[in-house]
C-alpha positions as CSV (number, residue, x, y, z in Angstrom):
1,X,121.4,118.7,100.3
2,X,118.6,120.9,98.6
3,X,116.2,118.0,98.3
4,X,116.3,117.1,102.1
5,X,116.0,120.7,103.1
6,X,112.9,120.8,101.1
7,X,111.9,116.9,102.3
8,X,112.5,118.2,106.0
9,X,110.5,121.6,105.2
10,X,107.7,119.4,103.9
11,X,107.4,116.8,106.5
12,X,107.5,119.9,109.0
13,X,104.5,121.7,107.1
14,X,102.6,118.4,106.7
15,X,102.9,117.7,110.8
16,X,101.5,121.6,111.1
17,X,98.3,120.7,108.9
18,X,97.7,117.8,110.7
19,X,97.8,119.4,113.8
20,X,95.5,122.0,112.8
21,X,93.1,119.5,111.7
22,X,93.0,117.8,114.2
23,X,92.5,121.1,116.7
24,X,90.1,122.1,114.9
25,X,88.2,119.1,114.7
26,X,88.3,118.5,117.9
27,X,86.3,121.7,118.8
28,X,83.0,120.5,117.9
29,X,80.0,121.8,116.7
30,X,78.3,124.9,118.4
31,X,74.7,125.0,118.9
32,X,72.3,127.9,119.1
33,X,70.3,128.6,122.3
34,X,67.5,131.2,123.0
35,X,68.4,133.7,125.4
36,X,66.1,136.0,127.2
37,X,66.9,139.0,130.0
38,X,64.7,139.6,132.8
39,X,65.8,142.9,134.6
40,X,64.2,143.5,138.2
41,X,66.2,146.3,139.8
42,X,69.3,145.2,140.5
43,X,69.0,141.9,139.7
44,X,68.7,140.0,136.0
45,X,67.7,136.7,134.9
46,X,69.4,135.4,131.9
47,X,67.2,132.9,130.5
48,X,68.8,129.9,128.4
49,X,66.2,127.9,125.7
50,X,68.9,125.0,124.6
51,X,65.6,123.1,122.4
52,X,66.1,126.2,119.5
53,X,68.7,124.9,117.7
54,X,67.0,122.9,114.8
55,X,69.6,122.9,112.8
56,X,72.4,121.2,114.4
57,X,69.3,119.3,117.4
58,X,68.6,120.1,120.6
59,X,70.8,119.7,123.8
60,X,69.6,119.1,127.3
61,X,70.6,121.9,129.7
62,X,71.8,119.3,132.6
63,X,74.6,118.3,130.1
64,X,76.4,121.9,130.2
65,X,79.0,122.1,132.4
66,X,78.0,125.1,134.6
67,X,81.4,125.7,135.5
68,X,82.2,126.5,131.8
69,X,79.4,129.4,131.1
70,X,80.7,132.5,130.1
71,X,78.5,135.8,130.3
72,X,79.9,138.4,127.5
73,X,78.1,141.6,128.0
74,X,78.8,144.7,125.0
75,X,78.1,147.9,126.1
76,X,76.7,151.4,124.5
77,X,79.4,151.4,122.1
78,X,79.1,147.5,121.3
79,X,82.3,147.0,122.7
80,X,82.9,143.8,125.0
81,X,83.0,144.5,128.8
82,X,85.3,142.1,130.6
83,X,84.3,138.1,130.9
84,X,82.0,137.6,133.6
85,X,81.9,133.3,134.9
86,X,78.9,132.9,137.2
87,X,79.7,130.8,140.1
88,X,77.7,127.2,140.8
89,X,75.1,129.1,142.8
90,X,74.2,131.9,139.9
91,X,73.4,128.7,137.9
92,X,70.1,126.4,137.9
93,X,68.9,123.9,135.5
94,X,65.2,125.2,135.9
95,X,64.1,121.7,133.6
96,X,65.3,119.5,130.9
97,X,65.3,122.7,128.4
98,X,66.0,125.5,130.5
99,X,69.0,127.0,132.2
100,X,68.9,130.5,134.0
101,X,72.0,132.0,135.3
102,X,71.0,134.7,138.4
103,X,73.2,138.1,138.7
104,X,73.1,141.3,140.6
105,X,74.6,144.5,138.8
106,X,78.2,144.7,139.7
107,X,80.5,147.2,139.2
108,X,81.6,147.5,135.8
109,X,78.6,147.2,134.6
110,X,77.4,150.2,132.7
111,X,73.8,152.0,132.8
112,X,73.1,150.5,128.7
113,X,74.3,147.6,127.2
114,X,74.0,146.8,123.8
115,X,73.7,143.5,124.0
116,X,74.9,139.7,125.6
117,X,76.6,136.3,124.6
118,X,76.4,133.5,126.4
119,X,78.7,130.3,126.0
120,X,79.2,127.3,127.7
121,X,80.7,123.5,126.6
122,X,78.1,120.6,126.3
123,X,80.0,118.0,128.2
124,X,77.6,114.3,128.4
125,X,75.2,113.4,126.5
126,X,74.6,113.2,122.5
127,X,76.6,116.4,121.8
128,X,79.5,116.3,124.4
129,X,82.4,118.0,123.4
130,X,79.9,120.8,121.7
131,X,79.2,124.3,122.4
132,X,76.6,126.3,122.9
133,X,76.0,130.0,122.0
134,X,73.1,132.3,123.1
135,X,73.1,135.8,122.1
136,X,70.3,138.1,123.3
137,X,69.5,141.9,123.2
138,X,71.0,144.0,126.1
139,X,69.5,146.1,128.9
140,X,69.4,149.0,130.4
141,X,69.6,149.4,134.6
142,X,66.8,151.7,135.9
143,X,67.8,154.3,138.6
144,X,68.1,153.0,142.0
């Protein structure tokens, strides 16, 4: 009775790793990207460079789902103001390298950020199923 309880444990624990593994796995690699702000009153440019990553190779900006990009901004403190997803028209693939994301300061917003991640999923091409990360100083809204 001992042995199968142990047996059963095991089996159970082995079916748990495998899972894991498998999860994890299946999250991919995530690639660096160059990201630059561009502030014009109340409006700023985020400015995506997916050709930076070396390391892990370059991605082309038409195969990110724009529907998956995620705008992380930290404020004064460095603490992360809530999730901002830019709608299709706030995203352009300016060329094969280059994505920009458009957005007006919303509420929420505060005067000084600290700084910004960007994320978004790599969904055709040779890296689908990736990830991509850009991280870029913040900014700081001028009166108006």
């Amino acid at each position: 009775m001992k042995y199968r309880r142990i047996t059963a444990m095991l089996v159970v624990l082995t079916l748990i790793a495998i899972t894991f593994v498998a999860t994890v796995a299946a999250i991919g690699e995530v690639h660096s990207a160059y990201l630059i702000s561009e502030k014009k009153g109340k409006d700023i440019t985020f400015t995506i460079e997916t050709n930076f990553d070396t390391e892990k190779g370059f991605f082309l900006a038409y195969d990110v789902d724009p529907s998956s990009i995620s705008i992380l901004i930290y404020d004064q403190k460095g603490d992360p103001l809530p999730e901002i997803t830019p709608d299709q028209t706030q995203v352009e693939f300016f060329n094969t390298y280059t994505i920009k994301i458009y957005l007006v300061k919303q509420d929420g917003i505060p005067a000084h950020t600290t700084s910004v991640t960007i994320t978004g999923d790599i969904v055709t091409g040779d890296y689908a199923g990736d990830t991509f990360s850009a991280t870029g100083p913040g900014f700081a809204w001028g009166r108006w």
